[in-house]
C-alpha positions in Angstrom: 87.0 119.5 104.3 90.1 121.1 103.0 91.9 120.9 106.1 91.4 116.9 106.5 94.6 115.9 104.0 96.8 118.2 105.8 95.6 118.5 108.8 94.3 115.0 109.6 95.1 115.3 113.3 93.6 118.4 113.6 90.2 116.6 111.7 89.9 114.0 113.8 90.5 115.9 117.4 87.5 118.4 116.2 85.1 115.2 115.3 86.3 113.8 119.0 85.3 117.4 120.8 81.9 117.6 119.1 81.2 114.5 119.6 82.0 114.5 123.4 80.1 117.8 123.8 77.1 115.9 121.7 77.0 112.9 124.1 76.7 115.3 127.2 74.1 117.8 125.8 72.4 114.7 125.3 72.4 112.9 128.7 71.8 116.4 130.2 68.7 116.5 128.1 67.4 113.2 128.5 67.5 113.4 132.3 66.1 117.0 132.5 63.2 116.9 130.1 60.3 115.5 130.0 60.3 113.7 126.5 58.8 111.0 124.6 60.8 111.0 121.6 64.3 111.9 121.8 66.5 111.5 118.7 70.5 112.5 117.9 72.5 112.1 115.1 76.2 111.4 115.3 77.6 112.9 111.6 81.5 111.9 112.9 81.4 108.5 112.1 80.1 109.6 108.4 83.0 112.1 107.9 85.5 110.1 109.2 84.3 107.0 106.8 84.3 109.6 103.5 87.9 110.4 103.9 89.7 107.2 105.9 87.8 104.5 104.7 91.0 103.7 102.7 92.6 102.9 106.1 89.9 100.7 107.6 88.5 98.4 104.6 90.9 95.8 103.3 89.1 95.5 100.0 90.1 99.3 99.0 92.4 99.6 96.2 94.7 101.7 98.7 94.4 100.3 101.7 96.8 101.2 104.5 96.0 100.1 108.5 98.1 102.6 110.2 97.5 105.5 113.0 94.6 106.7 111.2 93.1 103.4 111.3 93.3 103.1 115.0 91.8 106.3 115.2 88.8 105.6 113.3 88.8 101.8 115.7 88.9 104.3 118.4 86.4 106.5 117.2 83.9 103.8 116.7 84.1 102.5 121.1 83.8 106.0 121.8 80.0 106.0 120.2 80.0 102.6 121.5 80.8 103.8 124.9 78.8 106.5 124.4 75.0 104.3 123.3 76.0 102.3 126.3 75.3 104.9 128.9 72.2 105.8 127.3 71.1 101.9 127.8 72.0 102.4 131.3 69.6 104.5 132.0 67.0 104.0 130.2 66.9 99.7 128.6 64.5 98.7 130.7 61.5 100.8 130.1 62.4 102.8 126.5 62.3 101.4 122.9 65.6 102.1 121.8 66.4 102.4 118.2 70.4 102.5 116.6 70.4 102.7 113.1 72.8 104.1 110.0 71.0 105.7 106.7 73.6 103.6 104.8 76.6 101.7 105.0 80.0 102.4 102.8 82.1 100.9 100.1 84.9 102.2 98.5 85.3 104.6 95.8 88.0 104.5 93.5 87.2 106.6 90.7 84.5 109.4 89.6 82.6 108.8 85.9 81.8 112.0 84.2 78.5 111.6 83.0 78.4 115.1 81.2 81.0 113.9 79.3 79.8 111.2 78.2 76.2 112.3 77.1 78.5 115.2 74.8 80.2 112.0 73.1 76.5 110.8 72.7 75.2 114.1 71.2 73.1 115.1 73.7 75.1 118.0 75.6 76.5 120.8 74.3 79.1 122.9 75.8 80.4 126.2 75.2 83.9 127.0 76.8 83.6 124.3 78.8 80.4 125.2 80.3 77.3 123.1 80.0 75.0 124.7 77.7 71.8 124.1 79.3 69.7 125.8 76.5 70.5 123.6 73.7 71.2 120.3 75.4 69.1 117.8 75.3 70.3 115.9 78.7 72.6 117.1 81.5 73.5 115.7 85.0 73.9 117.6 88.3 77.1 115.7 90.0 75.1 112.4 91.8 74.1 110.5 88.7 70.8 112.1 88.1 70.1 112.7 84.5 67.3 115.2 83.7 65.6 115.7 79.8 64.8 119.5 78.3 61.3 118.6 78.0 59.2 120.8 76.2 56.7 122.7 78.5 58.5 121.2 81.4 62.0 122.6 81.2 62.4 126.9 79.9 64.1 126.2 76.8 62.5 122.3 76.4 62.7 121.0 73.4 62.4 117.5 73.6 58.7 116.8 73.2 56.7 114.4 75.9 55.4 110.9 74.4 57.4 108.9 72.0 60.4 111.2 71.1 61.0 111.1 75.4 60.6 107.9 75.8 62.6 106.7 72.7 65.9 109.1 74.7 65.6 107.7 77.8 66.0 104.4 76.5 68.4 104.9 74.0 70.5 106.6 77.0 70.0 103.5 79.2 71.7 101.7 76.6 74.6 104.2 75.7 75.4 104.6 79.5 75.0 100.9 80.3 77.7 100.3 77.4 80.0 102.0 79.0 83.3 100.7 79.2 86.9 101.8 81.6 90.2 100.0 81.3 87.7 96.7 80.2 85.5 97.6 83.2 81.8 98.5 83.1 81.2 101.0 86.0 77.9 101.5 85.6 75.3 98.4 87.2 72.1 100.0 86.0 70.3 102.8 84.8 66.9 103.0 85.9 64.1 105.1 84.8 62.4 107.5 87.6 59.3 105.4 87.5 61.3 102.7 88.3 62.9 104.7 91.5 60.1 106.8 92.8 56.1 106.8 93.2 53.5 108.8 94.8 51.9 112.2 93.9 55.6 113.8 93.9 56.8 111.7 90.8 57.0 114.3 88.2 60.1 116.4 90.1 62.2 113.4 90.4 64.9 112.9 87.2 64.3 111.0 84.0 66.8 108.9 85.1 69.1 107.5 87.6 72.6 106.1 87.5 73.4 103.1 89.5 77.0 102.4 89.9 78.8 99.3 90.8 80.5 99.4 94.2 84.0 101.5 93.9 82.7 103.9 91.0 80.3 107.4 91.4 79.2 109.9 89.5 81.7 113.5 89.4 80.2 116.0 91.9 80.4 118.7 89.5 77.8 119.1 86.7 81.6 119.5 84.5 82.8 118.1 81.3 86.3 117.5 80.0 88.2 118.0 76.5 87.5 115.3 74.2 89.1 111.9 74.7 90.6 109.4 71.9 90.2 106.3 74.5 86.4 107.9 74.9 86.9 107.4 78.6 86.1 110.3 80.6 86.8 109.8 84.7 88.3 111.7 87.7 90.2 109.6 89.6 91.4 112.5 92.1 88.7 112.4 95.2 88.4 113.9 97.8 87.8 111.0 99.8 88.2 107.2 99.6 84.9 105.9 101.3 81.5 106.5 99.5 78.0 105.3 99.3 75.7 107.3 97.0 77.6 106.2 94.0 75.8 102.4 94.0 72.1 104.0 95.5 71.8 100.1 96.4 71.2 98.9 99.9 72.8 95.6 99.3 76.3 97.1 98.2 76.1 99.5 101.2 73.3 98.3 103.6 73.0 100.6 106.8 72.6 99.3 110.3 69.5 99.0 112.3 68.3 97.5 116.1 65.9 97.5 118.6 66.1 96.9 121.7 62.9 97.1 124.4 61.6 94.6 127.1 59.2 93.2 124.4 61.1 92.5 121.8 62.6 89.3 121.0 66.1 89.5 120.4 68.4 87.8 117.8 65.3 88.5 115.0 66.7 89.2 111.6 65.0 91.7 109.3 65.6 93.7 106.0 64.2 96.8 107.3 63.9 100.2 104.8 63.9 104.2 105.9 60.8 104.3 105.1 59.8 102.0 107.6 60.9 103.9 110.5 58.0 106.6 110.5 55.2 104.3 111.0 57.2 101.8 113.6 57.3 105.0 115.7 54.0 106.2 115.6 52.9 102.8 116.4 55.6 102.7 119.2 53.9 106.1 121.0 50.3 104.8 120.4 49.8 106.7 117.3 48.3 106.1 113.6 50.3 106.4 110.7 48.8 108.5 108.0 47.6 106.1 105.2 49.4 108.0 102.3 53.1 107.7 104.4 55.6 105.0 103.0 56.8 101.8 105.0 55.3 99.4 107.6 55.0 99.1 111.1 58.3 96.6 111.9 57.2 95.9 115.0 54.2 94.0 114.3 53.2 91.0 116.6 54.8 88.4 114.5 58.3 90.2 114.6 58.1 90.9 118.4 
């Protein structure tokens, strides 16, 4: 990644040459091997969205179209080009799935939450450095906020029951107050409960920070000096296109078709990740296990 701002043509011929070696491994597998479920992941179009979405969404704060932007337009009929030879081969007797984990939106400016739960009281620092042992909140860089419980954390001190639940909400309410150059960044801050479920619950954080589209959480688990203006952002990225800074399908939804000889086409549907698991299984004749998240898509009505 440190080569992409000076080196952006070098970048982009690299994600080109993997990608072109990626498509052929895979057509040499998928006509040489007996499969039934064959699966590839193209990671270029992800990198090259992180650090030139600036060049290809109009609603970016810098937006250029230039080379760079033809490049990524060119990038895109390459995979394009490249799911069409799959189909080709193989439409009329494989369920084919295309789908992204998320869409993008673009980021503008980094929030640094550890500086923010200092102004609060809750973090203290010594030379800079998060003091883990004697803070009372602290966030890891993607707008997770964890709690030193006591008998949960080493040094927890912040006891289970009312005293935890009366800190998480009285950090809701500090975070969701928030305000930038007259701007609230933050949409939401949910509780874990409110996130995640199952037997797995416990290991998520206390709490998670949903931003508004254009605004994420600083990678770093840093803090900053003190500010007069109380406004504590990093507006230096390293890239310009994000999407775990809003956690929220509808500011970034991801992509997803099927295409098969029984499926109907032009069906819409809000589909989740989750879902994917047991629409496969299904697909290859198998049962889902009962404890495993989502539901079969491809149920008689949607077919």
């Amino acid at each position: 990644m440190k080569r992409v701002e000076p080196e952006p043509g070098i970048f982009f011929n690299r994600v080109e040459k993997i990608t072109e070696r990626q498509l052929e491994i895979c057509m040499y597998l998928m006509e040489n091997e007996d499969w039934g479920l064959f699966m590839t992941v193209f990671m270029g179009a992800d990198r090259i969205q992180h650090f030139f979405w600036k060049h290809v969404d109009p609603n970016h704060l810098e937006y250029s179209w230039n080379n760079y932007s033809l490049k990524v337009k060119n990038y895109y009929i390459k995979l394009d080009e490249g799911v069409g030879k799959f189909l080709e081969h193989y439409q009329d007797d494989v369920l084919t799935f295309l789908l992204s984990d998320h869409g993008f939106c673009p980021v503008a400016k980094e929030v640094i939450l550890n500086s923010y739960l200092q102004e609060f009281g809750l973090l203290k620092s010594t030379q800079g450095r998060v003091d883990l042992e004697n803070s009372k909140a602290v966030s890891y860089g993607y707008g997770d906020i964890w709690l030193n419980v006591e008998g949960r954390e080493p040094m927890g001190f912040v006891k289970p029951g009312e005293e935890y639940a009366k800190l998480r909400d009285d950090i809701i309410a500090f975070l969701e107050e928030i305000s930038i150059n007259g701007t609230r960044p933050i949409k939401e801050v949910k509780k874990r409960e409110e996130v995640y479920w199952g037997p797995y619950l416990e290991g998520g954080p206390d709490l998670v920070t949903v931003f508004k589209a254009g605004w994420q959480a600083a990678r770093r688990p840093e803090i900053v000096a003190k500010s007069e203006s109380h406004e504590y952002v990093n507006d230096e990225l390293r890239w310009s296109g994000g999407h775990d800074g809003t956690h929220d399908p509808l500011d970034v939804p991801g992509i997803f078709g099927v295409l098969g000889s029984k499926i109907r086409r032009n069906v819409k549907l809000r589909v989740y990740l989750c879902d994917l698991a047991p629409t496969i299984l299904n697909a290859m004749g198998l049962h889902a296990p009962s404890d495993m998240d989502g539901k079969n898509i491809l149920s008689p009505k949607n077919l």
